[in-house]
C-alpha positions in Angstrom: -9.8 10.2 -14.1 -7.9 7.5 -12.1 -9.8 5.0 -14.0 -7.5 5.4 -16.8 -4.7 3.6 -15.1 -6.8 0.6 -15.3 -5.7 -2.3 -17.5 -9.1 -3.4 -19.5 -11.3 -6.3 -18.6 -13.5 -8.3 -20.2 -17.3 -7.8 -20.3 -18.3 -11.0 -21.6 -19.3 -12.3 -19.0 -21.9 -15.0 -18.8 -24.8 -14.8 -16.0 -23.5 -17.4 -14.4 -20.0 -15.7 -14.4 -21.4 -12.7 -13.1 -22.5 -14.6 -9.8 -19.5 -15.9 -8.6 -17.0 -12.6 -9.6 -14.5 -12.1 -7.0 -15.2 -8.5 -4.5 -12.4 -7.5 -6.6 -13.2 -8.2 -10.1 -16.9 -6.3 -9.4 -15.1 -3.3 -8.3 -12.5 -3.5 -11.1 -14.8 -3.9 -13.9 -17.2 -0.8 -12.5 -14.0 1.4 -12.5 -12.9 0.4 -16.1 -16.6 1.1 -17.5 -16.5 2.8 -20.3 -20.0 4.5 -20.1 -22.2 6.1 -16.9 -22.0 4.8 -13.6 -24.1 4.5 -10.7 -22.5 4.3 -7.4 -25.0 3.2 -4.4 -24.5 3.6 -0.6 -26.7 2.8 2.3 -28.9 6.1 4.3 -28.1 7.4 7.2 -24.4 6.8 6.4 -21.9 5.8 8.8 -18.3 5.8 8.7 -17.6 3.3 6.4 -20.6 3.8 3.8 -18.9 7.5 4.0 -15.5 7.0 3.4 -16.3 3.7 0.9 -18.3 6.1 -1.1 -16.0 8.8 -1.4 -13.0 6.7 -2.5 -14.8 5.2 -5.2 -15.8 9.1 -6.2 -12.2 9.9 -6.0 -11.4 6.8 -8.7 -14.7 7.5 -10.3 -16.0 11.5 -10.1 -18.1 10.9 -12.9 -20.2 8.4 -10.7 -24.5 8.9 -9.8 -23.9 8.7 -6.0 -27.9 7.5 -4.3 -28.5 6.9 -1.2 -30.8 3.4 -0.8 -32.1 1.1 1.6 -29.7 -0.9 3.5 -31.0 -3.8 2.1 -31.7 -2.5 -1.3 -30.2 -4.9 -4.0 -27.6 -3.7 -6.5 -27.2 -5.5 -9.9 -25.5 -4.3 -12.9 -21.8 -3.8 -14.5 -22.4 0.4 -13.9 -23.4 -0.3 -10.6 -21.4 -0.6 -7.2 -23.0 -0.9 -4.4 -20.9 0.3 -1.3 -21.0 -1.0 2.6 -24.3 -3.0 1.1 -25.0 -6.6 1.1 -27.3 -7.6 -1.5 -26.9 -8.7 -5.3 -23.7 -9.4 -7.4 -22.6 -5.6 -7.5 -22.6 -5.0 -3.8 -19.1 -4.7 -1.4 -19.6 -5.2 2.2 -16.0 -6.0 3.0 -16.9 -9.1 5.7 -13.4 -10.6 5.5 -11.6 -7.7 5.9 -13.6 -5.9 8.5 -15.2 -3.2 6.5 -15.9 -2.4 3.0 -13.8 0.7 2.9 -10.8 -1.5 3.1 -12.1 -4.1 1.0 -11.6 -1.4 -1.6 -8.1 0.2 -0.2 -6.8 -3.4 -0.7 -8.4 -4.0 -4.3 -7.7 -0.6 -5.4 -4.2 -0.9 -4.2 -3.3 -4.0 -5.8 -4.4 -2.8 -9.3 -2.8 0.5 -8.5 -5.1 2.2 -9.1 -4.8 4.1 -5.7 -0.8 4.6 -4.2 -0.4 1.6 -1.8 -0.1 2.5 1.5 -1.9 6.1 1.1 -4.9 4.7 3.3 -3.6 2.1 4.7 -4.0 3.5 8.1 -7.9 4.5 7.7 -8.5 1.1 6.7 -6.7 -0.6 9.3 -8.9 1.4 11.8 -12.3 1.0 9.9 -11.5 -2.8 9.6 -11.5 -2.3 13.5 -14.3 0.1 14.3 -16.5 -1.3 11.3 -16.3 -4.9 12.5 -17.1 -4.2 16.1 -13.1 -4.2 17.7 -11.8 -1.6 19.8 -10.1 1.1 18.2 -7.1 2.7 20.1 -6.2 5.5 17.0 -6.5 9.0 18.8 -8.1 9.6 15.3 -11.2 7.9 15.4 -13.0 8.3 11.6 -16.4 7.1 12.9 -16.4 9.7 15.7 -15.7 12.6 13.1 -18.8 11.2 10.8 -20.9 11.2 14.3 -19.5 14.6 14.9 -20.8 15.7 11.1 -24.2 14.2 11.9 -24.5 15.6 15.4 -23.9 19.1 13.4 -26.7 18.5 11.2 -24.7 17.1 8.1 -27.2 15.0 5.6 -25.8 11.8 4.3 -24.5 13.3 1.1 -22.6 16.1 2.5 -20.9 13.6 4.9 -19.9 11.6 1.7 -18.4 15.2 0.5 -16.5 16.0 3.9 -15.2 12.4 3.5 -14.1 13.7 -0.4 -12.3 16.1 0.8 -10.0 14.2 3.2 -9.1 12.0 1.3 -8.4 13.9 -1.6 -6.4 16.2 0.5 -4.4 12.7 1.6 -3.8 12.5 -2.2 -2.8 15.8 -2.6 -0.4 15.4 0.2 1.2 12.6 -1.0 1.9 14.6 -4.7 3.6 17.1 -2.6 5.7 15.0 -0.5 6.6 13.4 -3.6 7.9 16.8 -4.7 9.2 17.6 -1.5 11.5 14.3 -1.3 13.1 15.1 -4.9 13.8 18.5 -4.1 15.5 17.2 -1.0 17.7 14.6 -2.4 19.7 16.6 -5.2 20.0 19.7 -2.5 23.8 20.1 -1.3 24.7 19.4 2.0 28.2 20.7 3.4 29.5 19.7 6.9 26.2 19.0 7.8 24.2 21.6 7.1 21.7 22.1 4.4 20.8 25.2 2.3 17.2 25.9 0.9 17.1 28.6 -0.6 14.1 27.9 -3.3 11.4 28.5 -1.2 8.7 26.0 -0.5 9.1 22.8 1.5 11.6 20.1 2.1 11.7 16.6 3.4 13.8 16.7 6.5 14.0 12.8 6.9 15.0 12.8 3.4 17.8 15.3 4.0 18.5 13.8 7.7 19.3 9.9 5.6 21.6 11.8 3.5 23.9 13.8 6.3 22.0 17.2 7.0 22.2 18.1 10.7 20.6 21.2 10.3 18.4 22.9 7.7 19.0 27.3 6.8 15.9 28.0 5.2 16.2 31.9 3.3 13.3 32.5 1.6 12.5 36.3 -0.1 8.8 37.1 2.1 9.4 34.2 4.6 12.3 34.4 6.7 15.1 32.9 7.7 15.2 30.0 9.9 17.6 27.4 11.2 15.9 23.6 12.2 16.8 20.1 13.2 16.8 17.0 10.8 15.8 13.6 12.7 19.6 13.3 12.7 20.1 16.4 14.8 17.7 15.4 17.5 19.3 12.1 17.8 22.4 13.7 18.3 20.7 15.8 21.1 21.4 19.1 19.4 19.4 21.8 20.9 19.4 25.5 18.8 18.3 27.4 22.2 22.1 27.4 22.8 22.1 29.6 20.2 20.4 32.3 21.3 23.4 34.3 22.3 24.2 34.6 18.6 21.3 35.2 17.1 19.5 39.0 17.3 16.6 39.2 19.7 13.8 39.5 17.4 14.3 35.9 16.5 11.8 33.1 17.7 13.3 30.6 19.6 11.5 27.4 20.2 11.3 25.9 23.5 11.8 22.4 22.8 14.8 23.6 20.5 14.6 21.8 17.8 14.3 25.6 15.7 14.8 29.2 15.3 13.5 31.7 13.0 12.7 35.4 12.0 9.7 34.7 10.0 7.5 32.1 8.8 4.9 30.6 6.6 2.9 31.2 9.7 4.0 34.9 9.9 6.1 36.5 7.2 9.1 38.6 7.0 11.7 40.0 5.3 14.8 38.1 5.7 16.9 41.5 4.6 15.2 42.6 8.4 16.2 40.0 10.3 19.1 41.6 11.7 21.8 38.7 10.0 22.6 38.4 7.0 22.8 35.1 5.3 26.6 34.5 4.8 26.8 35.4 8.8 24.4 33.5 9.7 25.7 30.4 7.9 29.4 30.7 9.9 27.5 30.9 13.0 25.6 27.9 12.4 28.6 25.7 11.2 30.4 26.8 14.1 27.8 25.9 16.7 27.7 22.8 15.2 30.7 22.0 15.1 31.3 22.6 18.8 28.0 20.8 19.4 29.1 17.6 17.7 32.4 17.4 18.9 33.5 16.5 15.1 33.4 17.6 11.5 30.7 16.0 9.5 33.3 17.3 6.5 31.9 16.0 3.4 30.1 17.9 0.9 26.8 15.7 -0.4 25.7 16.7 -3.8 
C-alpha cells in the first residue's frame, strides 16, 4: 500500500486544531491512518469526483468508497471527502482549480505519488473543472461523459478511472526499467544492439550516441529503427531497401524496418539476413548517410 511511504503524523489533534488543518494535512493524515477508511465522493460523478476518487483508491485500496449528496458533510480522521465542500474532511481543490489536483500536488510533495506522473491530468482538470477552456486533444471529462452516455453508474466510472491511472503507474515502473536497460547497453559507431528482448528507451540511447537501434529478438524479429538522434540527422532507412530481402516491412515515413514484430511475430532465423550481415549493412549505410564515423564505442 502506497500509504506506507508516509512519514507518521500526529493524531492529537485538538477540535479546534482539526478546523483549521491545511487541504494537505487532511489528506495526509487520512492516508497515514492506521485503521479503516472511508473515502466519500459526490453522485452522479463527473470528471474530477472520478479521477479524485480513484487516486486516493490507488494510495489507499483498502478505502469504503460511497457515493453522497453533493452537499453531504464529511467529518472524521478515516474520512476524506473528495470534489465535496462541506466539513473539515472535505477537498474541493478551489485554489488550484479542481480537487483532483489539489491531491496530485499534496500527494506529490509527500511523495507519496512520483512527481510529475499526473501532472498533465491535473493541469487539464484544473482547467476543465474550474470552467477554462481546455485545448488537450485528450479531454478526461469528455471520456467520463463518454462512460456515462454508455450507461456506466458512478462507481464503475470511478473503476475505469482506476484503471488509467494505474496503468500510468505501471508505465512509469516500466520506463523505469526500460531507461536502465538502455543506459549500460553498448553502442559502437552509432549503432545500438538489443539483443535481450523487451523494450528500450530510445531517447535514452539517442543522449548517449545511438543513431540507430538492431533489435534480434528469438519469436520477434529483427528490426532496424531511428533514435531521436537519427531523425535529426535526417536519416531515412527506406534507402535501405535495396539491401534488405523483400519480405521486410519498410515504413513510409522511414524512421524503421523490420521482419517481425510485437505486433506480428517471426522468426528472425527466417528473415532472409542473418544478424552479423545485417549489422555490416547497417554500419555501412550509416556511415555513408552521415558523412562521418561516429567511432567510439559507449559502454
Amino acid at each position: 500500500m502506497l500509504s506506507e511511504q508516509l512519514p507518521t503524523t500526529s493524531t492529537t489533534a485538538t477540535n479546534e486544531e482539526v478546523t483549521t488543518k491545511t487541504e494537505a494535512e487532511k489528506v495526509l493524515e487520512w492516508v497515514s491512518h492506521p485503521g479503516e477508511v472511508t473515502l466519500n465522493t459526490h453522485t452522479n460523478v463527473d470528471a474530477d469526483a472520478a479521477f479524485s476518487a480513484a487516486l486516493m483508491l490507488v494510495v489507499r485500496e483498502d478505502a469504503n468508497l460511497k457515493f453522497l449528496p453533493a452537499d453531504a458533510t464529511a467529518r472524521g480522521k478515516d474520512t476524506l471527502a473528495v470534489d465535496m465542500m462541506n466539513g473539515e474532511s472535505a477537498i474541493k481543490g478551489i485554489d488550484e482549480g479542481s480537487a483532483f489536483g489539489q491531491l496530485v500536488s499534496i500527494l506529490s510533495d509527500a511523495r507519496v505519488i512520483p512527481r510529475r506522473l499526473f501532472k498533465r491530468f491535473a493541469e487539464q482538470l484544473n482547467l476543465t473543472d474550474s470552467g477554462k477552456r481546455c485545448t488537450d486533444r485528450v479531454a478526461l471529462a469528455g471520456i467520463v461523459k463518454s462512460w456515462k452516455y454508455a450507461g456506466l453508474g458512478d462507481a464503475e466510472m470511478v473503476s475505469r478511472a482506476g484503471e488509467i491511472l494505474g496503468g500510468m503507474m505501471e508505465g512509469m515502473k516500466a520506463n523505469v526499467t526500460m531507461k536502465r536497460k538502455s543506459s549500460t547497453m553498448p553502442i559502437h559507431d552509432g549503432i545500438a544492439l538489443n539483443l535481450t528482448g523487451g523494450g528500450l528507451s530510445r531517447p535514452t540511447l539517442a543522449e548517449r550516441g545511438a543513431y540507430v537501434v538492431i533489435n534480434h529478438h528469438e519469436g520477434t524479429g529483427q528490426s532496424v529503427v531511428l533514435t531521436g538522434r537519427g531523425s535529426r540527422a535526417r536519416l531515412d532507412l527506406n534507402l535501405m531497401s535495396e539491401e534488405l530481402p523483400e519480405e521486410w516491412f519498410i515504413h513510409p515515413s522511414g524512421f524503421m524496418v523490420c521482419y517481425g514484430s510485437r505486433k506480428c511475430r517471426k522468426d528472425p532465423n527466417e528473415s532472409g539476413i542473418s544478424l552479423e550481415v545485417l549489422c555490416k549493412r547497417v554500419h555501412d549505410w550509416l556511415i555513408e548517410s552521415l558523412g562521418y564515423t561516429p567511432s567510439e564505442v559507449i559502454l
